[in-house]
C-alpha positions as CSV (number, residue, x, y, z in Angstrom):
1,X,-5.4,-0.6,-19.7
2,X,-1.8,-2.3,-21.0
3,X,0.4,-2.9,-17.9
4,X,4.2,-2.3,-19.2
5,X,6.9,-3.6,-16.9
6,X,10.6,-2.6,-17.5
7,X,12.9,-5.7,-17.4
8,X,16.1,-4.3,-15.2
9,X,13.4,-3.4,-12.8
10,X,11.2,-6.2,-12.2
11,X,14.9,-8.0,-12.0
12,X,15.6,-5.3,-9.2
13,X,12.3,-5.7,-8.0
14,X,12.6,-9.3,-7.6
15,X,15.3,-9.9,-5.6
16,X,14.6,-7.3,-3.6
17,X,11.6,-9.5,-2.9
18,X,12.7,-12.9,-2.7
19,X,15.7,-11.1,-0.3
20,X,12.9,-9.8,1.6
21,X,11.1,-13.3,2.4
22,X,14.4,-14.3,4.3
23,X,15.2,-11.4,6.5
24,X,13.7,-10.9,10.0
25,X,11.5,-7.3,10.4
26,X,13.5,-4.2,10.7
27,X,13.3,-3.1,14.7
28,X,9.9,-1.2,14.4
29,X,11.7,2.2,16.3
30,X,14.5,2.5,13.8
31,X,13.9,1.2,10.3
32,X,15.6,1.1,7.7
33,X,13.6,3.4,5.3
34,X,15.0,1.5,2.4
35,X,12.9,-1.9,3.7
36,X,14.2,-5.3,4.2
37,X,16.6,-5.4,1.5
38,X,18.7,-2.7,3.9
39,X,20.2,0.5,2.5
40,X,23.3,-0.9,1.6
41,X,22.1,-4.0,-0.5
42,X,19.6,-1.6,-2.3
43,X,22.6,0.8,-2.9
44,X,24.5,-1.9,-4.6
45,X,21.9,-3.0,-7.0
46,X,20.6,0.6,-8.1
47,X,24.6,1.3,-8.8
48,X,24.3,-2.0,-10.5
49,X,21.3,-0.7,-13.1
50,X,22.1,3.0,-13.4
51,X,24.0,4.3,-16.6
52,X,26.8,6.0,-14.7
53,X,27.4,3.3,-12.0
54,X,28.1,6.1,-9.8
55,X,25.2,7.0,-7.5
56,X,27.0,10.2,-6.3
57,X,26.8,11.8,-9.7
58,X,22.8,12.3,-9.9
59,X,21.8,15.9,-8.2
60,X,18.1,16.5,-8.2
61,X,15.3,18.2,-6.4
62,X,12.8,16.3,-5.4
63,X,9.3,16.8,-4.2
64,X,6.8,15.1,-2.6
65,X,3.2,16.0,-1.2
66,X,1.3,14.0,1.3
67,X,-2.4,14.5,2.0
68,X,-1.6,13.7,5.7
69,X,1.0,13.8,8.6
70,X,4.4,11.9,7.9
71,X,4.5,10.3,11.6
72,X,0.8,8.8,11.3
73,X,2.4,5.1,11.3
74,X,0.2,4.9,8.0
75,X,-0.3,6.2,4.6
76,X,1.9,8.9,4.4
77,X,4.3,7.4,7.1
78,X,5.0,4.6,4.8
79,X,5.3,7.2,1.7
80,X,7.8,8.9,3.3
81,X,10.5,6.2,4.4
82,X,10.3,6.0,0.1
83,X,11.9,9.6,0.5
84,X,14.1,8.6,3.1
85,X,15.8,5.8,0.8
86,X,15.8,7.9,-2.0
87,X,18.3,10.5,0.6
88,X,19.9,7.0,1.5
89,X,21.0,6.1,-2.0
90,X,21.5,9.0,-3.4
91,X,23.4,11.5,-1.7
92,X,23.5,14.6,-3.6
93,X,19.5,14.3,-4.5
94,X,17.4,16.8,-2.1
95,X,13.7,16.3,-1.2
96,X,11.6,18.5,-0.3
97,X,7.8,17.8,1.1
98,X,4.6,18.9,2.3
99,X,2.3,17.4,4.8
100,X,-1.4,17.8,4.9
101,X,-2.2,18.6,1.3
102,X,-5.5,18.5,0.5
103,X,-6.8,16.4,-2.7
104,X,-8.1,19.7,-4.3
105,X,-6.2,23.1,-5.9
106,X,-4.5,23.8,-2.7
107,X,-2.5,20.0,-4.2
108,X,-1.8,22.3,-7.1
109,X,-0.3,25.3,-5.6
110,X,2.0,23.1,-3.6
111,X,3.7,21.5,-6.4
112,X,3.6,24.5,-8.6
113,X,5.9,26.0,-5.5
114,X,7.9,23.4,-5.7
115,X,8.5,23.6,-8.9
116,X,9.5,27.3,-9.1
117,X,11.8,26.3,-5.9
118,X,13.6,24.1,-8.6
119,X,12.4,20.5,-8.4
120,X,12.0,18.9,-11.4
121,X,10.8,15.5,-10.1
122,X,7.4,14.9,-8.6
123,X,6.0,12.1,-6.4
124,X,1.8,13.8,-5.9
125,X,1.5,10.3,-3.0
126,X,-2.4,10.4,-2.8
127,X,-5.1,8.9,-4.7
128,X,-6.8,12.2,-4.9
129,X,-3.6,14.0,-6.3
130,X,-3.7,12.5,-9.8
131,X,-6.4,15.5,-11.0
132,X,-4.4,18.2,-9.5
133,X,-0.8,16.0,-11.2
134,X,-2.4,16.2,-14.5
135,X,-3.3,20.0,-14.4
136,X,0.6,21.0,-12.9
137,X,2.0,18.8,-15.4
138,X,0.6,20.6,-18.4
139,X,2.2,23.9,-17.0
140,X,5.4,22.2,-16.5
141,X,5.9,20.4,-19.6
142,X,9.8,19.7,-18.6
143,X,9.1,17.7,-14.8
144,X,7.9,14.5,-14.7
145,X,5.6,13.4,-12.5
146,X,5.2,9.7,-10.1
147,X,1.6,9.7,-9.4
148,X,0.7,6.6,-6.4
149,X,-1.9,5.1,-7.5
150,X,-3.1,6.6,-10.4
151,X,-4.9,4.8,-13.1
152,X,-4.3,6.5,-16.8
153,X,-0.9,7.5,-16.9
154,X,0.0,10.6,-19.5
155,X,2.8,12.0,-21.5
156,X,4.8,13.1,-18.0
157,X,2.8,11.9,-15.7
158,X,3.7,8.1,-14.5
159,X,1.5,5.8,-12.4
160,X,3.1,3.2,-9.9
161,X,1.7,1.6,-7.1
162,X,2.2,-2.2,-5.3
163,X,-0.5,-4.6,-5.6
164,X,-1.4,-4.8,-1.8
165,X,-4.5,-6.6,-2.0
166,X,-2.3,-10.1,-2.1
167,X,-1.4,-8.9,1.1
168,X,-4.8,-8.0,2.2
169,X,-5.6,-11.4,1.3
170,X,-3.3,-13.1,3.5
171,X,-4.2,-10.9,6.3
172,X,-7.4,-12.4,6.0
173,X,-6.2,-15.7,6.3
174,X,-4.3,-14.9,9.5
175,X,-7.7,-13.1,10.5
176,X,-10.2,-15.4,9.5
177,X,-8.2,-18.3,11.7
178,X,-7.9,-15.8,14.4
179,X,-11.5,-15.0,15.3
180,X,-13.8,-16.9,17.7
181,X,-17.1,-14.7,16.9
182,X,-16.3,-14.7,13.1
183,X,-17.3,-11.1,12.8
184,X,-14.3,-9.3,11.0
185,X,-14.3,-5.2,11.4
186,X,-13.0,-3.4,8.3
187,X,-12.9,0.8,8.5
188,X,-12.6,2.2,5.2
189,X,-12.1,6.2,4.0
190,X,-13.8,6.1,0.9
191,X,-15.0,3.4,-1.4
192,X,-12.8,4.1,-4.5
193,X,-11.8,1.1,-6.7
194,X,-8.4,0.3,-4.6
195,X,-10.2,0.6,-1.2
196,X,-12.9,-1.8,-2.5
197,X,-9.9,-4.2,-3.8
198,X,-8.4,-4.3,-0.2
199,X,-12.2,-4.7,1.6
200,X,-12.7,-7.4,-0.7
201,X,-9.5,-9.7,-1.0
202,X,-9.7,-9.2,3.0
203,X,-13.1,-11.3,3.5
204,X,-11.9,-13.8,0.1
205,X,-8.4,-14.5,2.3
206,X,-10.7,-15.1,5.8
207,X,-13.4,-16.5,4.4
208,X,-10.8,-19.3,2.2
209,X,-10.1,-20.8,5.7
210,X,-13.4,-19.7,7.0
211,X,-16.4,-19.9,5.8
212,X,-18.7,-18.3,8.2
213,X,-16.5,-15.5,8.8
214,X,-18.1,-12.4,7.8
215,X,-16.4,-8.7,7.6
216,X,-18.5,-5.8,8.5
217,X,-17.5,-2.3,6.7
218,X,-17.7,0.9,7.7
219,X,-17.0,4.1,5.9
220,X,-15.2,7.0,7.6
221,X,-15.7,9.5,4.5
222,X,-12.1,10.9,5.6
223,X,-8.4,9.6,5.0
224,X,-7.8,10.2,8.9
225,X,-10.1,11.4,11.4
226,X,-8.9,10.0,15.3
227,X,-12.3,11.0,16.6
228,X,-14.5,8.9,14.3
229,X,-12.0,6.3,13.7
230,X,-12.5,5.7,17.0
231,X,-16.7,6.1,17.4
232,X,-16.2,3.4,14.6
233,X,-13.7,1.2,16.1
234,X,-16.0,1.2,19.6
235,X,-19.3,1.1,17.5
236,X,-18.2,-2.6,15.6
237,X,-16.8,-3.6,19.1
238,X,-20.0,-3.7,20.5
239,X,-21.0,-5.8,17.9
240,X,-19.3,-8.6,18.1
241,X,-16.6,-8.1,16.2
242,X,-13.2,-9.6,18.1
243,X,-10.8,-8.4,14.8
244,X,-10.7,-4.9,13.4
245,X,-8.4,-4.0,10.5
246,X,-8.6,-0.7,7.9
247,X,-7.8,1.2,5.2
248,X,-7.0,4.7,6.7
249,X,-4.3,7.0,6.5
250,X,-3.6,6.8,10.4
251,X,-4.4,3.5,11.4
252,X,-3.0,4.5,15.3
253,X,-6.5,5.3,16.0
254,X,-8.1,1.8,15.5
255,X,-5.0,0.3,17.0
256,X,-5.8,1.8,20.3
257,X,-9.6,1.3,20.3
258,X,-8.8,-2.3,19.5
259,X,-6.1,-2.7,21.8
260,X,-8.1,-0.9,24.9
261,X,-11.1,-3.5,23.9
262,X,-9.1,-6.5,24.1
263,X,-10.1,-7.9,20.6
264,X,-7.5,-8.9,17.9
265,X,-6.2,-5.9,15.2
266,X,-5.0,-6.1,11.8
267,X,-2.7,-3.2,10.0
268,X,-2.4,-1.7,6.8
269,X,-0.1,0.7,5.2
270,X,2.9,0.3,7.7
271,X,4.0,-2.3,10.5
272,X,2.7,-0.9,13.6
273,X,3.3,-4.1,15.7
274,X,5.0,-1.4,18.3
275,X,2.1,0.7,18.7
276,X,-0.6,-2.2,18.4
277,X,-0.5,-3.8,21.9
278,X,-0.4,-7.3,22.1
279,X,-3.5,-9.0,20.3
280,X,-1.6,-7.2,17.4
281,X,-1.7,-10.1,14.4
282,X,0.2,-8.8,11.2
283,X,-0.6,-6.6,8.7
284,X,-0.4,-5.7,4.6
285,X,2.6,-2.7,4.4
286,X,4.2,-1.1,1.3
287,X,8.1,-1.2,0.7
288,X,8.4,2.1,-1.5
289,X,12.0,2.6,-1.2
290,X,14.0,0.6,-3.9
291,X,11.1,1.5,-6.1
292,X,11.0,5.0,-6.4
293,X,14.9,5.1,-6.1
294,X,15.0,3.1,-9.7
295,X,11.7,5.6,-10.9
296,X,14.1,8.9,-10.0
297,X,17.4,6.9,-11.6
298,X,15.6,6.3,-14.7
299,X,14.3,9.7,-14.8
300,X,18.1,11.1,-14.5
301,X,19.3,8.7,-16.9
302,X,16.8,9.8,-19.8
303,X,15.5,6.2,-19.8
304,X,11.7,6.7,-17.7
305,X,8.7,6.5,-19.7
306,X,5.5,7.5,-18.1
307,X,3.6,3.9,-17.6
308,X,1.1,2.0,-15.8
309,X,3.5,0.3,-13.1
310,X,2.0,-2.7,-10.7
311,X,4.3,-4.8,-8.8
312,X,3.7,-6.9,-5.4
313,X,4.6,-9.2,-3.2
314,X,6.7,-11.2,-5.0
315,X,8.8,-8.0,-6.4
316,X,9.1,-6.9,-2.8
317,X,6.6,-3.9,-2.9
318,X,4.2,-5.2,-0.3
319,X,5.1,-7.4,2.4
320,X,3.5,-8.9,5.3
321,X,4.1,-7.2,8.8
322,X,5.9,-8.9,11.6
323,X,3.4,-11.2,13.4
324,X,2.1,-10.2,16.9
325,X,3.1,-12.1,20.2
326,X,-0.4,-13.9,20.4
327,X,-0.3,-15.5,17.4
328,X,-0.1,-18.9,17.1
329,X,2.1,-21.3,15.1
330,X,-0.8,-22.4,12.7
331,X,-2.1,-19.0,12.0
332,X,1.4,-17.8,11.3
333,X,2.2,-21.0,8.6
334,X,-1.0,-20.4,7.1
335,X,-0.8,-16.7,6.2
336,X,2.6,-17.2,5.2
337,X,1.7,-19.9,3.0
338,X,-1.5,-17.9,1.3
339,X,2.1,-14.7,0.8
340,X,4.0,-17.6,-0.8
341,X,1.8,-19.4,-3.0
342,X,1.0,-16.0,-4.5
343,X,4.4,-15.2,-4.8
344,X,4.7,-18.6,-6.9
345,X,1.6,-18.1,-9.0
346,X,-0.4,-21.4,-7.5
347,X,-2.5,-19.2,-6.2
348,X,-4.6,-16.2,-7.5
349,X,-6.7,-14.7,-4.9
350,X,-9.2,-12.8,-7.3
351,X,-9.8,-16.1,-9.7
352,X,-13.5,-16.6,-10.4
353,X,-16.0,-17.6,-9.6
354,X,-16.5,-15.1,-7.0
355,X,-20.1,-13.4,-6.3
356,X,-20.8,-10.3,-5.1
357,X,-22.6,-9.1,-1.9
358,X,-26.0,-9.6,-4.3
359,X,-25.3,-13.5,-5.2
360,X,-24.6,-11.8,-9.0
361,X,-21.3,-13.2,-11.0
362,X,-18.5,-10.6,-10.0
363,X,-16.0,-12.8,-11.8
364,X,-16.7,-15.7,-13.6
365,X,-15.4,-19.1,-13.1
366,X,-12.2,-19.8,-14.6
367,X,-11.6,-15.6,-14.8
368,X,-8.2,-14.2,-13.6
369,X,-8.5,-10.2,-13.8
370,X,-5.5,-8.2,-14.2
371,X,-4.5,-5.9,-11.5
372,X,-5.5,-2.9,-14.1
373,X,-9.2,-4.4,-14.1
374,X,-9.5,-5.1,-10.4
375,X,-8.6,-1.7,-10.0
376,X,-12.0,-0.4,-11.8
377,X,-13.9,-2.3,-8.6
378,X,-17.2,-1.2,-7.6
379,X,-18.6,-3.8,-5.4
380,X,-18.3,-6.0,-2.7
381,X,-18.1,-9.7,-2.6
382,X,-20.2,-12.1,-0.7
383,X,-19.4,-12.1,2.9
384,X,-19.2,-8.4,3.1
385,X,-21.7,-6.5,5.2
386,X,-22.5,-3.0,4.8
387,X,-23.1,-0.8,1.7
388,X,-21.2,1.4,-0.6
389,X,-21.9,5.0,0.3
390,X,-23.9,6.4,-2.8
């Protein structure tokens, strides 16, 4: 797959990142749904980029659908401050949304009432929402659709989505430096290509400034299930495991297992250093705002083609979360140098050679794979323990 990349808005994107890097978190109770960059700054730049210069003269109705609760401090949490910005910046847009949309037809008759409700934008926010995307969108030749995540983008439907595995990898720095047992815990939903990505560049980031640190995997087989989120947080507890991290919708539940344990956590998805308790280290978080402000401007303006859209860290998508009370001095430096030396290209966390759980070649030496490619993921890398549900 070609990855495009529109000039104005990896400019946008850009400073919004390199902004980002200087600005202390947003108070955790009261953020600002735009990100870092701040409401105001963002507003300036999208007035900046758009063709009227006016942000006041785009009207729209906008829907979004999110396979789970808005205040899960997760997934859809994170989604949804994206929504928030987009009211933020542009004042005469509405959004409209539904929670707890499951990843089959039900994902279609949402957005098909939506549609007939008047919106003419789309943002389908899980994984599983592309099939359902693809079948609405043939109905509805004249909306256009953002799929998150998706990986073939269409005629009217548009993929975007942030390259959070850099961020994984640092995570795994901070983690891999943190641990005494070196027994990482990772609870995954389901072991689709992304989830795999984050599993993976995870141990690589640890195990860079560790090498007998190991990471454990578990699959849930659900985006967010408190009860066995938290069989699975207690079960790699009694392990040995003294760090737990995940990719889940609601990462609350694994918080509070770890927190209740006394062993070290790591987040995903949003900063949840208020919930976390205080062995709480950092975490890998999306910044959606800006993002899907310019997608919906360009759509207004006439100007949006459908594409393949990855951006990260360095364009101020994904970001690192605030760092926990307990950490210390050296594990902070070195997770912010593995975010920066991304962020400057010196360092590429996914270059080969890299082996697979197996001792097989998962990427030769030398080997850089695109974000597109790592995408397509099916394994796990050496270090990983646990198996890939069949």
């Amino acid at each position: 797959m070609k990855r495009f990349m529109r000039t104005h808005l990896l400019v946008f994107l850009l400073i919004i990142g390199l902004f980002s890097q200087a600005v202390i978190a947003q108070d955790a109770e009261e953020p600002d749904p735009c990100g870092p960059l701040g409401s105001e700054a963002a507003a300036e730049m999208l007035t900046a980029l758009s063709a009227t210069g006016d942000l006041s003269t785009y009207t729209a109705k906008i829907g979004f659908i999110f396979v789970g609760p808005v205040d899960d401090f997760g997934y859809n949490y994170a989604a949804n401050q994206g929504r928030l910005c987009i009211e933020k910046l542009l004042p005469n847009v509405e959004t409209i949304y539904a929670e707890n949309v499951p990843e089959n037809a039900e994902a279609e008759r949402t957005m098909e009432q939506m549609i007939r409700s008047g919106a003419n934008l789309i943002f389908p926010t899980s994984y599983g929402h592309y099939d359902p995307a693809l079948s609405v969108s043939e109905k509805f030749p004249d909306v256009t659709f953002f799929h998150m995540g998706g990986l073939e983008p269409t005629e009217k439907v548009g993929s975007f989505f942030g390259e959070i595995w850099q961020m994984e990898y640092a995570s795994g720095v901070a983690a891999g430096l943190t641990t005494e047992s070196n027994k990482l815990g990772f609870i995954a939903a389901f072991p689709i290509p992304q989830v795999l990505l984050n599993i993976n560049a995870f141990e690589l980031g640890a195990k860079s400034v560790n090498p007998d640190a190991t990471t454990t995997v578990v699959f849930s087989g659900n985006w967010c299930d408190p009860a066995v989120l938290a069989e699975a947080a207690n079960s790699l507890v009694d392990q040995g495991i003294d760090v737990l991290t995940q990719h889940q919708d609601c990462p609350k539940p694994v918080l509070e297992v770890a927190d209740r344990r006394g062993i070290w956590s790591v987040g995903y998805h949003a900063d949840a250093s208020s919930v976390a308790g205080e062995k709480w280290i950092t975490g890998s978080r999306w910044v959606w705002g800006p993002l899907m402000s310019q997608l919906v401007v360009e759509a207004l303006d006439g100007t949006y083609v459908p594409e393949l859209l990855r951006v990260g860290v360095a364009e101020g998508a994904v970001a690192l979360s605030e760092f926990g009370p307990g950490v210390t001095d050296e594990v902070k430096e070195a997770a912010e140098a593995a975010r920066d030396a991304i962020i400057s290209g010196e360092l590429y966390p996914f270059e080969g050679p890299i082996l697979a759980q197996d001792g097989s070649v998962a990427i030769a030496e030398g080997e850089k794979p695109d974000t597109p490619t790592l995408e397509t993921t099916d394994y796990l890398v050496e270090g990983v323990v646990g198996t890939i549900p069949q």
